[in-house]
MOPAC internal coordinates of N, CA, C and O (Angstrom, degrees):
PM7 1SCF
backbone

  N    0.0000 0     0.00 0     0.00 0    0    0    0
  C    1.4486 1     0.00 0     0.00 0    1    0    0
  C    1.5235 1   110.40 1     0.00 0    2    1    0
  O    1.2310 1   116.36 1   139.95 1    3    2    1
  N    1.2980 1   124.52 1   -40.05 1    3    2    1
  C    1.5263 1   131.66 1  -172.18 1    5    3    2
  C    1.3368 1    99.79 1   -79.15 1    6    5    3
  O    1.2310 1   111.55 1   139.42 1    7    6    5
  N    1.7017 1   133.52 1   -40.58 1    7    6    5
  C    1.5878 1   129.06 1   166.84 1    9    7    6
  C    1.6359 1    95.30 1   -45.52 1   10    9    7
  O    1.2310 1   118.33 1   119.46 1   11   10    9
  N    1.5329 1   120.80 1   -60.54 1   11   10    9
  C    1.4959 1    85.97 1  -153.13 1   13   11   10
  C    1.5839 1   107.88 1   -96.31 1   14   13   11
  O    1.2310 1   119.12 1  -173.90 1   15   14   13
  N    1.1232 1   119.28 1     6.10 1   15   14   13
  C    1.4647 1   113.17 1   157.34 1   17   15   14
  C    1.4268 1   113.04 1   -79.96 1   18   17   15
  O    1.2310 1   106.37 1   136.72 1   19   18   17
  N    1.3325 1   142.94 1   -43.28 1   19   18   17
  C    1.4255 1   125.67 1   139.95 1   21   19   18
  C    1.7900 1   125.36 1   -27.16 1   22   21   19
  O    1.2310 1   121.16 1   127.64 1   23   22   21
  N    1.2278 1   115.39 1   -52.36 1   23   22   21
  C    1.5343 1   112.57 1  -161.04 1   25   23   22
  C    1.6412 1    93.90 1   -83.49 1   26   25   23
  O    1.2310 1   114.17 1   153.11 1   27   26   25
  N    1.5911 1   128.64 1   -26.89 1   27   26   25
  C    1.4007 1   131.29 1   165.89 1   29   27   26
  C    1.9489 1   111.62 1   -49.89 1   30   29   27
  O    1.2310 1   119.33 1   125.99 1   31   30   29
  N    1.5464 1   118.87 1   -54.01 1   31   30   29
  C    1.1863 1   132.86 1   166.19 1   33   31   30
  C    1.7598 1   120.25 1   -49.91 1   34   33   31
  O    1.2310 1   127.26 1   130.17 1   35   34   33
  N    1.7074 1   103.64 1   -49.83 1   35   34   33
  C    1.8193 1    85.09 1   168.59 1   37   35   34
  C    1.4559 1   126.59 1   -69.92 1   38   37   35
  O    1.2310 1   132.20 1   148.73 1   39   38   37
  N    1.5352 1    94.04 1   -31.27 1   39   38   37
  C    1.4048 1    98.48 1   173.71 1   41   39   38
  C    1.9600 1   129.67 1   -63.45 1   42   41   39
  O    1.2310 1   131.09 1   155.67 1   43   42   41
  N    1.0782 1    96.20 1   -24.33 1   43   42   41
  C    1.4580 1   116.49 1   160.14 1   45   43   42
  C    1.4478 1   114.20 1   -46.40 1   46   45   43
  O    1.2310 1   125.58 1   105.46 1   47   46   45
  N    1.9955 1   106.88 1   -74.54 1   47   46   45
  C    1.2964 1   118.84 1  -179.71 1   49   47   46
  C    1.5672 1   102.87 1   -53.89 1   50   49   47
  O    1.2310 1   114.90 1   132.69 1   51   50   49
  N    1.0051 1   127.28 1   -47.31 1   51   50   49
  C    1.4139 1   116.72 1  -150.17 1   53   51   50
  C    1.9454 1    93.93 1   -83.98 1   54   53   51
  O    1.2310 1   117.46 1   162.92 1   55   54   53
  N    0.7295 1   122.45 1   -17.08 1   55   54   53
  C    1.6188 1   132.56 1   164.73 1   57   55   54
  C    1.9477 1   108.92 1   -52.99 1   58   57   55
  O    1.2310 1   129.21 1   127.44 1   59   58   57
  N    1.1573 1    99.85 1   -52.56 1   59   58   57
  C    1.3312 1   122.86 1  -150.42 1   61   59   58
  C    1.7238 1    87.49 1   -94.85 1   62   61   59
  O    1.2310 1   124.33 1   153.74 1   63   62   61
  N    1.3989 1   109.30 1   -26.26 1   63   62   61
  C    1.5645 1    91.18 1  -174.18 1   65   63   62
  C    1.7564 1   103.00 1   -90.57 1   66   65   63
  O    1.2310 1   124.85 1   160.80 1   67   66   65
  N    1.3156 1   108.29 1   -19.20 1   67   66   65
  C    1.3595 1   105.98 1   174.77 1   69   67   66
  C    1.7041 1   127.87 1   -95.68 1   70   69   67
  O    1.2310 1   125.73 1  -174.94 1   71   70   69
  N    1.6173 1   106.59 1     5.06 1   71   70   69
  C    1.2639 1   107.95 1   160.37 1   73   71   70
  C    1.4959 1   116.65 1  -109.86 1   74   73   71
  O    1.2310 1   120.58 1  -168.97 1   75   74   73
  N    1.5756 1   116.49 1    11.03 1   75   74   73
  C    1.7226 1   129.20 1   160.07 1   77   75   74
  C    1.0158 1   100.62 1   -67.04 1   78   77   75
  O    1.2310 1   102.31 1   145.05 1   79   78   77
  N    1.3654 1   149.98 1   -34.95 1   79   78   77
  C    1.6581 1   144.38 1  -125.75 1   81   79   78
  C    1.6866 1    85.12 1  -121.17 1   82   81   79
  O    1.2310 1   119.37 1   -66.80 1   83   82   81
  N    1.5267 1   118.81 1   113.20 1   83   82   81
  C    1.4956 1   102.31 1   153.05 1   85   83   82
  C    1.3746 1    97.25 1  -132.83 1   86   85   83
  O    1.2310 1   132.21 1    -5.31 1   87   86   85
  N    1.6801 1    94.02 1   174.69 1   87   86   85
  C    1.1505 1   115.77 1  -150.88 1   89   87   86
  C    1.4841 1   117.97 1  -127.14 1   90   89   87
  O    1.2310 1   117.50 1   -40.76 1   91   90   89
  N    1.7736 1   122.36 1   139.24 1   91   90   89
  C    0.7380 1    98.29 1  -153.67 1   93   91   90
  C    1.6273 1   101.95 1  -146.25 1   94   93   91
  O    1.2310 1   118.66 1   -70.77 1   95   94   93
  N    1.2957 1   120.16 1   109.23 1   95   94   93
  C    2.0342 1   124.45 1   179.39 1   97   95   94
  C    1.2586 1   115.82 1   -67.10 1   98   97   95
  O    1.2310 1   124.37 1   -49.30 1   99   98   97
  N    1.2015 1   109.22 1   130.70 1   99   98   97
  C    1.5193 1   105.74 1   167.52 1  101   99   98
  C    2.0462 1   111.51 1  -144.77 1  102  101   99
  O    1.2310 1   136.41 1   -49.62 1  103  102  101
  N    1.0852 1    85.83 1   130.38 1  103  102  101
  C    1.4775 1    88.72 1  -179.21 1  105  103  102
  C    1.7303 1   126.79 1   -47.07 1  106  105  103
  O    1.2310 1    99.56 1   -85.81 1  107  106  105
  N    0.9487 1   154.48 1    94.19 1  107  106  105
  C    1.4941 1   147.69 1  -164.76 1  109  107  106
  C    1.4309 1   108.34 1   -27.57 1  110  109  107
  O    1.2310 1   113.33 1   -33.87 1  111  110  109
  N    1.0195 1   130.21 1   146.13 1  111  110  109
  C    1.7795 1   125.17 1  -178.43 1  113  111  110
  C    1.3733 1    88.68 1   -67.98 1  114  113  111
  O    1.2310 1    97.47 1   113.56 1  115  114  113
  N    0.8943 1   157.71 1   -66.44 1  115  114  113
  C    1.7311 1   147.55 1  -137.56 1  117  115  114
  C    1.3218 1   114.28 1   -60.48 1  118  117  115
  O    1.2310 1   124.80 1   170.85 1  119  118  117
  N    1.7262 1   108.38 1    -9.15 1  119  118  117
  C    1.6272 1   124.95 1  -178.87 1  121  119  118
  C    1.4286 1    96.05 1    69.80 1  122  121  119
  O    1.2310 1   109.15 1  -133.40 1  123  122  121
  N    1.0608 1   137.92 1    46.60 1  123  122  121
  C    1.4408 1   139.34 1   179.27 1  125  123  122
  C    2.0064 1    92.79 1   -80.92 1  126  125  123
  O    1.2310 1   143.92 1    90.63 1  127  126  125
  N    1.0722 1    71.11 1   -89.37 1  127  126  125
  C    1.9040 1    85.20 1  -168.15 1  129  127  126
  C    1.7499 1   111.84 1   -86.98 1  130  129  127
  O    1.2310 1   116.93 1   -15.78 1  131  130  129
  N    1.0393 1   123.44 1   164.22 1  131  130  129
  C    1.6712 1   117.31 1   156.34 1  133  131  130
  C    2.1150 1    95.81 1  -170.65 1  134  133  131
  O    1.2310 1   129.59 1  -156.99 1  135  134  133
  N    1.1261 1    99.12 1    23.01 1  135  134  133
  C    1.7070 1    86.29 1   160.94 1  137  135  134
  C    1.1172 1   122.34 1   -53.37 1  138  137  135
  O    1.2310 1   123.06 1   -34.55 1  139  138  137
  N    1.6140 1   111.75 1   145.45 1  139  138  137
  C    1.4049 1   122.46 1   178.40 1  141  139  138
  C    1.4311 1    94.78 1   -89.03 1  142  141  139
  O    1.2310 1   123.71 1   -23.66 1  143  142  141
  N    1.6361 1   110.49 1   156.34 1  143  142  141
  C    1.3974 1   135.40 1  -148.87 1  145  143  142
  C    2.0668 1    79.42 1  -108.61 1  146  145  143
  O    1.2310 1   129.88 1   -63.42 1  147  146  145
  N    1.4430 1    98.56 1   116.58 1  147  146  145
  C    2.1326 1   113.46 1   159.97 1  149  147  146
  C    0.9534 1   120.36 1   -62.15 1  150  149  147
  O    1.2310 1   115.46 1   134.57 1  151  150  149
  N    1.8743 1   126.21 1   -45.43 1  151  150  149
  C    1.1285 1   125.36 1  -150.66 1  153  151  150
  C    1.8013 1    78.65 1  -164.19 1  154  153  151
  O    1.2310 1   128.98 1   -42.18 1  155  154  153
  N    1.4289 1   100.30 1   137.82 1  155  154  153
  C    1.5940 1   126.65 1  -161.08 1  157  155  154
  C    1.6703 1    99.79 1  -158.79 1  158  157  155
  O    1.2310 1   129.87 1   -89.63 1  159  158  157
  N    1.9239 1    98.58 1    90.37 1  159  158  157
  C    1.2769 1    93.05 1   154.60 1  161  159  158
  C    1.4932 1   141.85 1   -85.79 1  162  161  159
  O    1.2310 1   112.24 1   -39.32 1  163  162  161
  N    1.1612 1   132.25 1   140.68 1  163  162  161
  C    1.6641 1   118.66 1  -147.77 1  165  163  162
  C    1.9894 1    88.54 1   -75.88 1  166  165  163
  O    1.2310 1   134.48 1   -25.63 1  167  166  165
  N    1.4823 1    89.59 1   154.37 1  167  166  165
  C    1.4207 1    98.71 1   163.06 1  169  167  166
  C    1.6415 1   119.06 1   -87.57 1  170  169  167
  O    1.2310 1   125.05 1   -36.33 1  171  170  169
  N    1.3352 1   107.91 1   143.67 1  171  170  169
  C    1.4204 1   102.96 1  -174.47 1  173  171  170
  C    1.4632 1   135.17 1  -117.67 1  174  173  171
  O    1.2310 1   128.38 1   -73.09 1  175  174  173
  N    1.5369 1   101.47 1   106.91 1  175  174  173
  C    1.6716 1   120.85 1  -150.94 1  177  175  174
  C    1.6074 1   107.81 1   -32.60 1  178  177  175
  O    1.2310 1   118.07 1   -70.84 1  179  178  177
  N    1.6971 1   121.28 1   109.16 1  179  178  177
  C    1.5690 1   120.68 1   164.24 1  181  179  178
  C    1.6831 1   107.38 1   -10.39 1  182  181  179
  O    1.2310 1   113.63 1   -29.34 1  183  182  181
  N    1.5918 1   129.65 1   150.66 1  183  182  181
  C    1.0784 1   111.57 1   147.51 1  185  183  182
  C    1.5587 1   104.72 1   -86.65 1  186  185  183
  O    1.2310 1   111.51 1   141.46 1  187  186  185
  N    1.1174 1   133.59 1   -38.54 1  187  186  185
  C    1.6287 1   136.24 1  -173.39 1  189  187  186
  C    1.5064 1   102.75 1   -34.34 1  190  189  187
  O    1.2310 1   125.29 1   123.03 1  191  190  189
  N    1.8528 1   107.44 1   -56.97 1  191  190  189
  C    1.4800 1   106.26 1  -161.56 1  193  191  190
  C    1.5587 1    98.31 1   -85.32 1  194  193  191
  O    1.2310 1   110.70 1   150.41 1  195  194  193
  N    1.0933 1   135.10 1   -29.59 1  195  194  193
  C    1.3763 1   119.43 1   160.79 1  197  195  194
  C    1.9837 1   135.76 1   -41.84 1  198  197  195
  O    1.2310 1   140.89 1   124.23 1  199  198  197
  N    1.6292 1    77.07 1   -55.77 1  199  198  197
  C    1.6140 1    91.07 1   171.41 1  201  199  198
  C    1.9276 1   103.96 1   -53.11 1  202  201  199
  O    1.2310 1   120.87 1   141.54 1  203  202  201
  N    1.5955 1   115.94 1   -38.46 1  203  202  201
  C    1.3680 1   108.75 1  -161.65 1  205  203  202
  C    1.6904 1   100.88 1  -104.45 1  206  205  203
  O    1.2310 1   121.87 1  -154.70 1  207  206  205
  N    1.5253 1   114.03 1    25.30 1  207  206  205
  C    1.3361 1   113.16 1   160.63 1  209  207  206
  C    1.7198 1   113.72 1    85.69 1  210  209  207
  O    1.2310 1   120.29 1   177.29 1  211  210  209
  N    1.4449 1   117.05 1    -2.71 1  211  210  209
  C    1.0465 1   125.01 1  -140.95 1  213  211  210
  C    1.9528 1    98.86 1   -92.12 1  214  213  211
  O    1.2310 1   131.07 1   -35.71 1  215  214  213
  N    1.6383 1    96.24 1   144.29 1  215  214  213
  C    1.5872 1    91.01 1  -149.72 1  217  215  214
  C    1.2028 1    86.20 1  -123.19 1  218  217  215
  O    1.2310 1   105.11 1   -10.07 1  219  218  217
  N    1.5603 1   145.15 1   169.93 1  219  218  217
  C    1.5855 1   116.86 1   126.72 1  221  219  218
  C    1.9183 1    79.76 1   170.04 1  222  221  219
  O    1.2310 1   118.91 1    11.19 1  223  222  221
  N    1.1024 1   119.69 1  -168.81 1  223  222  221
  C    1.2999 1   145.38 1  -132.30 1  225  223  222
  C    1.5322 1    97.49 1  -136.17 1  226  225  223
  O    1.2310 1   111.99 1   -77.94 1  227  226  225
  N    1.4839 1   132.71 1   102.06 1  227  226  225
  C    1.3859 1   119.22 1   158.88 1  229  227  226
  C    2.0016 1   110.56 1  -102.76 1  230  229  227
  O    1.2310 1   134.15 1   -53.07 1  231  230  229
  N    1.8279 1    90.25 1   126.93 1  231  230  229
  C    1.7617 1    88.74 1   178.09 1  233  231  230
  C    1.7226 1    91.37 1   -96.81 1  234  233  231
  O    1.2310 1   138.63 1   -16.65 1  235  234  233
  N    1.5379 1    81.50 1   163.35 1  235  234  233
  C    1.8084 1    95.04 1  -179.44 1  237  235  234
  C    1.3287 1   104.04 1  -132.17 1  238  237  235
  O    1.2310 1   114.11 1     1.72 1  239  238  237
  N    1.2861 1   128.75 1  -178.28 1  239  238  237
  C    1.7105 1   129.88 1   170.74 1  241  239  238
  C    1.5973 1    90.64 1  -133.15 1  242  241  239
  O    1.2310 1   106.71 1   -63.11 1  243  242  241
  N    1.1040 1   142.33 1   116.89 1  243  242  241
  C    1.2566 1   156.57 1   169.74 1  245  243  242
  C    1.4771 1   106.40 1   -91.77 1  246  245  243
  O    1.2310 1   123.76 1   -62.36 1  247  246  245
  N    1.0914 1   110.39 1   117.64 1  247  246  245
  C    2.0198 1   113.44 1   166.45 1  249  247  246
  C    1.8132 1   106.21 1  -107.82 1  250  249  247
  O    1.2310 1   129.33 1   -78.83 1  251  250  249
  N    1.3275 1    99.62 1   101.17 1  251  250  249
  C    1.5796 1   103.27 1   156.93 1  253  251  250
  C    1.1728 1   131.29 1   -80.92 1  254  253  251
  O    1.2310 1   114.18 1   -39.86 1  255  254  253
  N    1.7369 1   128.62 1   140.14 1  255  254  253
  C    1.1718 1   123.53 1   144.95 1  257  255  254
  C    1.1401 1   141.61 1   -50.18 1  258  257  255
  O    1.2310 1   100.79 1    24.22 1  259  258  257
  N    1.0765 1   152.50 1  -155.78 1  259  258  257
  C    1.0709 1   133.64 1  -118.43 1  261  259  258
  C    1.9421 1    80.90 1  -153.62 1  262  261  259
  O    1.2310 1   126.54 1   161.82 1  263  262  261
  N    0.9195 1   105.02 1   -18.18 1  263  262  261
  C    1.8324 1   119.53 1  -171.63 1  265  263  262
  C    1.8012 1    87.51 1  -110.41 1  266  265  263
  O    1.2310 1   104.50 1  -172.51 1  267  266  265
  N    1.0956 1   146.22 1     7.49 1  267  266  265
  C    1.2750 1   144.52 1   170.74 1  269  267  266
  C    1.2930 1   124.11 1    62.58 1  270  269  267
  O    1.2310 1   123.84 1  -154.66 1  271  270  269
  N    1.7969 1   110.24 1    25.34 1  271  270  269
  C    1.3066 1   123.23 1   158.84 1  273  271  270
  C    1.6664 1   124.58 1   -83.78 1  274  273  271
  O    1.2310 1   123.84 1   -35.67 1  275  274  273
  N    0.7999 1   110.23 1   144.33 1  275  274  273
  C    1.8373 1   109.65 1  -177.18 1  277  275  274
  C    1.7033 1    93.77 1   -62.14 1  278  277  275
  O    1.2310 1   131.42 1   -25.71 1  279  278  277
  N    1.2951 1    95.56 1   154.29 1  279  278  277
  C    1.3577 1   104.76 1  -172.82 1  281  279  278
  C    1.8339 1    99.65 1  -130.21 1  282  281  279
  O    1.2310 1   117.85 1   155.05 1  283  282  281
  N    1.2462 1   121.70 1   -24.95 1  283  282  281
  C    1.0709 1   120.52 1  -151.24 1  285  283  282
  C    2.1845 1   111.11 1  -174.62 1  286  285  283
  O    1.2310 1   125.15 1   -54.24 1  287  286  285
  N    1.0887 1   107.72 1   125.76 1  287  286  285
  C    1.1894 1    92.91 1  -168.43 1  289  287  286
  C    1.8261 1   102.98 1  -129.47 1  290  289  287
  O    1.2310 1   117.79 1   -65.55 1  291  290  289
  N    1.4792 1   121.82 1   114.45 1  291  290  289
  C    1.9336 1   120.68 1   164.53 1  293  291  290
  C    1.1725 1   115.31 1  -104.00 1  294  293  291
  O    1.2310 1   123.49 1   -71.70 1  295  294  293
  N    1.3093 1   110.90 1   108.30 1  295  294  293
  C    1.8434 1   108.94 1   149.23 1  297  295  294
  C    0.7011 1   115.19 1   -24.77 1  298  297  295
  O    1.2310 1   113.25 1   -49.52 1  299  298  297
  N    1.6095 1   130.37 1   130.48 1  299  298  297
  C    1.7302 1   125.88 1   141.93 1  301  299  298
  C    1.0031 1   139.72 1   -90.36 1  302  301  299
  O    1.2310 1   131.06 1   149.65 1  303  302  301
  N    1.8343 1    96.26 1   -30.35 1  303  302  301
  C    1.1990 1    97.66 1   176.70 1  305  303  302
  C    1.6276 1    89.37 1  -169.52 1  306  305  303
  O    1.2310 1   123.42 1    -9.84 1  307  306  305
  N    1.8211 1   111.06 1   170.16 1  307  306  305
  C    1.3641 1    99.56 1   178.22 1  309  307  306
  C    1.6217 1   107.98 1   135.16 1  310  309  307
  O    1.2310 1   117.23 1   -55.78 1  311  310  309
  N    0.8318 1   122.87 1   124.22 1  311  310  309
  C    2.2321 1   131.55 1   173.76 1  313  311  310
  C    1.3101 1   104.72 1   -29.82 1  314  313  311
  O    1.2310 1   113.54 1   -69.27 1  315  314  313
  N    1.3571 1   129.83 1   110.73 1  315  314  313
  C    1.5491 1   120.90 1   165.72 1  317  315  314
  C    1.4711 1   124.32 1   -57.65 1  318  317  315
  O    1.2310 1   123.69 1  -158.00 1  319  318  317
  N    1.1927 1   110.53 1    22.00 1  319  318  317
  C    1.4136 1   116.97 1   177.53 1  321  319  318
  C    1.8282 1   100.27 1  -117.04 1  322  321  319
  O    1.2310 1   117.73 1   158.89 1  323  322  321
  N    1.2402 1   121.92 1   -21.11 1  323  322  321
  C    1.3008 1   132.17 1   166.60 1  325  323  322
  C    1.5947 1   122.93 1   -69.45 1  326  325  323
  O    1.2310 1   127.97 1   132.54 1  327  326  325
  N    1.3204 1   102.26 1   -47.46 1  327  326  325
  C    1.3566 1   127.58 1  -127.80 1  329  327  326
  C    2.3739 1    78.92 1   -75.50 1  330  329  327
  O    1.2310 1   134.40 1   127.82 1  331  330  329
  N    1.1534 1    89.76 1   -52.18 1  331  330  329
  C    1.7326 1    83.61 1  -168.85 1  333  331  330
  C    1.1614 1   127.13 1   -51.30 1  334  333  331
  O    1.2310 1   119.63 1   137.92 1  335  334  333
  N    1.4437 1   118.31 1   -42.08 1  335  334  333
  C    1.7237 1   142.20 1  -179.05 1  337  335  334
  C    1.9365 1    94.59 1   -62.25 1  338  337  335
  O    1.2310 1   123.59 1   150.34 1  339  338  337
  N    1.7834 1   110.71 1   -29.66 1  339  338  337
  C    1.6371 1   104.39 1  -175.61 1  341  339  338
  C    1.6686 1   119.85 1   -72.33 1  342  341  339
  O    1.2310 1   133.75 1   135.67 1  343  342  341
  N    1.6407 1    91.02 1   -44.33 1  343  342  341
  C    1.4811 1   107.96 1   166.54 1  345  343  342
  C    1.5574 1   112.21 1   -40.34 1  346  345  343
  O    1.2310 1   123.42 1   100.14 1  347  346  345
  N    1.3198 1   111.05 1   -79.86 1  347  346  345
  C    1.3992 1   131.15 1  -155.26 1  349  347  346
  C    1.4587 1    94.19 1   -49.70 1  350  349  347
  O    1.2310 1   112.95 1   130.41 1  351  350  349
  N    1.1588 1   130.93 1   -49.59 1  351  350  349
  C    1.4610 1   145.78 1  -178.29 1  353  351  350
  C    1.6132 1   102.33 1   -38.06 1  354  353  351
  O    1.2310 1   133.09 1   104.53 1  355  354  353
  N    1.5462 1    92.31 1   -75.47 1  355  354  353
  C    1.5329 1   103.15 1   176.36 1  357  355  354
  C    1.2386 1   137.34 1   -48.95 1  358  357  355
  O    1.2310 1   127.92 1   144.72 1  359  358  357
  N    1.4717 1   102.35 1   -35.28 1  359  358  357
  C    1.4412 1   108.55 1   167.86 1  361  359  358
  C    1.3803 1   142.56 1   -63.60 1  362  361  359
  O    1.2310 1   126.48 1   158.08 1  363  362  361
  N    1.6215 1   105.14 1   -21.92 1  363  362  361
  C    1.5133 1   121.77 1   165.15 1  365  363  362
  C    1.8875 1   102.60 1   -90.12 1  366  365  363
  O    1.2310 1   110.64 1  -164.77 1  367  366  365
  N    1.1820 1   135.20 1    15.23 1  367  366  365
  C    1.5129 1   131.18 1   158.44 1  369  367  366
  C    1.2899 1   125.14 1   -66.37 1  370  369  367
  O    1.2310 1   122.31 1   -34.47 1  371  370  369
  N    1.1695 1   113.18 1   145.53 1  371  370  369
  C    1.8585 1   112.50 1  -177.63 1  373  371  370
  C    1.5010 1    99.42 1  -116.29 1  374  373  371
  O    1.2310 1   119.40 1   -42.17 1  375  374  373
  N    1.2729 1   118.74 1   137.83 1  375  374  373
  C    1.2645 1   110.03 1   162.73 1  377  375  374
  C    1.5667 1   124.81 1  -118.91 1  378  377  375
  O    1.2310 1   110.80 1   -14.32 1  379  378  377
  N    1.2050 1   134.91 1   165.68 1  379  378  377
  C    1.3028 1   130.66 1  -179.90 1  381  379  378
  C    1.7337 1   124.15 1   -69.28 1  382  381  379
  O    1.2310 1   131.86 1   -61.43 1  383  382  381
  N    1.7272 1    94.71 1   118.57 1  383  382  381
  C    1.9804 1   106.43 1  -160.20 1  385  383  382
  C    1.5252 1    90.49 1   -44.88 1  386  385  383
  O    1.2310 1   132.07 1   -11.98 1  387  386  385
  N    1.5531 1    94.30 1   168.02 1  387  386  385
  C    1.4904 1   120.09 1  -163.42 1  389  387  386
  C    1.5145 1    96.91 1  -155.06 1  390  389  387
  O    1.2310 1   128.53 1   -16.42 1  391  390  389
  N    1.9521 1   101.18 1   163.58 1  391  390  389
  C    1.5318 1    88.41 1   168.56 1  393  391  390
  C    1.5814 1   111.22 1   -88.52 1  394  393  391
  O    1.2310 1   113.19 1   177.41 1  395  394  393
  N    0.8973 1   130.48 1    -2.59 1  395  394  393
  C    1.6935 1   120.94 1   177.79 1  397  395  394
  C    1.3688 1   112.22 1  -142.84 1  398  397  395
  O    1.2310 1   113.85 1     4.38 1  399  398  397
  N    1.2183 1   129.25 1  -175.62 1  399  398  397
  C    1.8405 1   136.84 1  -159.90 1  401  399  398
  C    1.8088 1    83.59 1  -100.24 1  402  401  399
  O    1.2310 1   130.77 1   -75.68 1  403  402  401
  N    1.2121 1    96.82 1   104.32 1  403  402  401
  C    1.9404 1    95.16 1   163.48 1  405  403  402
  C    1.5796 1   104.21 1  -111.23 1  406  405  403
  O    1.2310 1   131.23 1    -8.19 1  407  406  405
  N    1.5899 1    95.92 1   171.81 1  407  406  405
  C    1.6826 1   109.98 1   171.67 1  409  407  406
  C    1.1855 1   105.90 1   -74.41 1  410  409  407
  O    1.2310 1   121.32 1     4.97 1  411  410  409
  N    1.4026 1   115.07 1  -175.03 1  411  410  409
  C    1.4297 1   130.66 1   163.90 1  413  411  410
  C    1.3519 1   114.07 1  -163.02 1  414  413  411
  O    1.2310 1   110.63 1   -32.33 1  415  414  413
  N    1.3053 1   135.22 1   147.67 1  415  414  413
  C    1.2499 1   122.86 1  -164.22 1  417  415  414
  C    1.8970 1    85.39 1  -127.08 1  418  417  415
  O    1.2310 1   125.01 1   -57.50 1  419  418  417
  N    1.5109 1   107.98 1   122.50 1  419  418  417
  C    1.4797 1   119.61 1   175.85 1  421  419  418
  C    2.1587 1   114.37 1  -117.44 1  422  421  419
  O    1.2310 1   131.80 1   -52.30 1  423  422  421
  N    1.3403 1    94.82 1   127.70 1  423  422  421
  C    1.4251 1    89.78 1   179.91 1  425  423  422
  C    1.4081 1    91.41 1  -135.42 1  426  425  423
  O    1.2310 1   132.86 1   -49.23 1  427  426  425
  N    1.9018 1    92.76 1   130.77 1  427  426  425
  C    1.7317 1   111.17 1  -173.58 1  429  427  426
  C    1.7894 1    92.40 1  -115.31 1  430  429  427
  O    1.2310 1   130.12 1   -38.97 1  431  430  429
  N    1.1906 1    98.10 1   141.03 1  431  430  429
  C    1.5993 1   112.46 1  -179.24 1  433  431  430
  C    0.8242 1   126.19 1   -99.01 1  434  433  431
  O    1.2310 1    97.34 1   -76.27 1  435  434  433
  N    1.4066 1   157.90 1   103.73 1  435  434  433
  C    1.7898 1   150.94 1   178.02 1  437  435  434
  C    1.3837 1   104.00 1   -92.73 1  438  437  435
  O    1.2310 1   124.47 1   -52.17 1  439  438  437
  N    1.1318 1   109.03 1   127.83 1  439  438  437
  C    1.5531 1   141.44 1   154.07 1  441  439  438
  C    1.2462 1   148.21 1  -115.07 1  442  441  439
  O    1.2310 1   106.84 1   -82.84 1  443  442  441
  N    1.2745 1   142.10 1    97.16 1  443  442  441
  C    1.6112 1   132.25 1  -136.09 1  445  443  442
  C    1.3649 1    86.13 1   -87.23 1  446  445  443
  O    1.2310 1   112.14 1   156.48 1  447  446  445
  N    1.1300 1   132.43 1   -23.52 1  447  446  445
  C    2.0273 1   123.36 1  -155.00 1  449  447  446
  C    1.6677 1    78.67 1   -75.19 1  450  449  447
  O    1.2310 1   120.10 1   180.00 1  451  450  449

């Protein structure tokens, strides 16, 4: 009974840590790219930076192919305690084919509330 009232409780947190994180597309100013994102795996809130309250905004520069697989992923900015869980996220995203490999500018949000 205490396993699954424990394994009921992580599953909670880990619920709650992955509906803190939203997400957010934005086309690069240069009007390069602005595909909408197919498949958006959620990023999944650090426990470290959670436990230490830690909030803030990681931007990325995403280069897609041309088939709407990530090709390439830069930090811009963002908590190095954030910044990895944003990547990894991003990197399993699909986006909608195009005729050529454009940018994309992606900013994922962490929020402990």
């Amino acid at each position: 009974m205490k396993t699954l009232m424990r394994q009921g409780i992580l599953l909670g947190l880990l619920l709650a840590a992955i509906l803190s994180v939203s997400i957010t597309t934005q086309a690069q100013e240069s009007g390069e790219g602005s595909r909408k994102v197919l498949v958006q795996t959620p990023a999944i809130y650090p426990t470290l930076a959670r436990s230490m309250n830690i909030r803030g905004t990681v931007k990325l520069q995403v280069q897609v192919l041309p088939n709407g697989n990530v090709k390439k992923i830069e930090v811009i900015g963002g908590h190095p305690l954030l910044t990895q869980s944003a990547v990894t996220a991003v990197g399993h995203w699909k986006f909608e084919p195009g005729p050529k490999e454009t940018k994309e500018s992606v900013e994922i949000k962490f929020d402990p509330q």
